[in-house]
N, C-alpha and C positions, 0 to 999 in steps of 0.2 A: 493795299487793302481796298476792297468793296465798298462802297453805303450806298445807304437806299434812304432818300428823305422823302420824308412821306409830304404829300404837297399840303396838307391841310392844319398837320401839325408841327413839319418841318423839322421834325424829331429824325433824329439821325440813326441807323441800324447799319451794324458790318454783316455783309453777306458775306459768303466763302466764293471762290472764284467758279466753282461748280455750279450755285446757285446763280449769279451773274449770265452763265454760260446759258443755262437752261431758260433763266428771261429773253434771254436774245432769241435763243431757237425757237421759243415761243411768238416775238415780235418780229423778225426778219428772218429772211430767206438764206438755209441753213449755207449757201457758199458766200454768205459776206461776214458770216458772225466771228473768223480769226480777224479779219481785219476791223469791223467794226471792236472788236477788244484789244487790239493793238492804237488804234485810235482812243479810244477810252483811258490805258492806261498813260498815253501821250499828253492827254489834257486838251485833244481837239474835240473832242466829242463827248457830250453828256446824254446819255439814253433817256427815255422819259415816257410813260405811260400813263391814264387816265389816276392812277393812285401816288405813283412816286416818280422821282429823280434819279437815275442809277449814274455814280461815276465813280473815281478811281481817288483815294487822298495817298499821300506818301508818308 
């Protein structure tokens, strides 16, 4: 599963993998975002924008 912790209030949200997908394509260049979400769901990478934290809980 997805979350999204929002950095201000650390408040935690499950996003659908869809949604995850579309932040990516939105922040990086659309031939890194399989492996940046295989990374993610690995536990090496945690995504992060001006609002929130996106990573992967089991």
């Amino acid at each position: 599963m997805f979350v999204r912790i929002d950095k201000k209030t650390q408040e935690e949200e499950t996003i659908s993998s869809e949604e995850m997908v579309n932040i990516l394509e939105r922040d990086l260049n659309s031939d890194v975002v399989d492996e940046v979400l295989t990374e993610i769901v690995c536990g090496i990478y945690e995504h992060s924008d001006a609002g929130a934290i996106y990573k992967y809980k089991r």
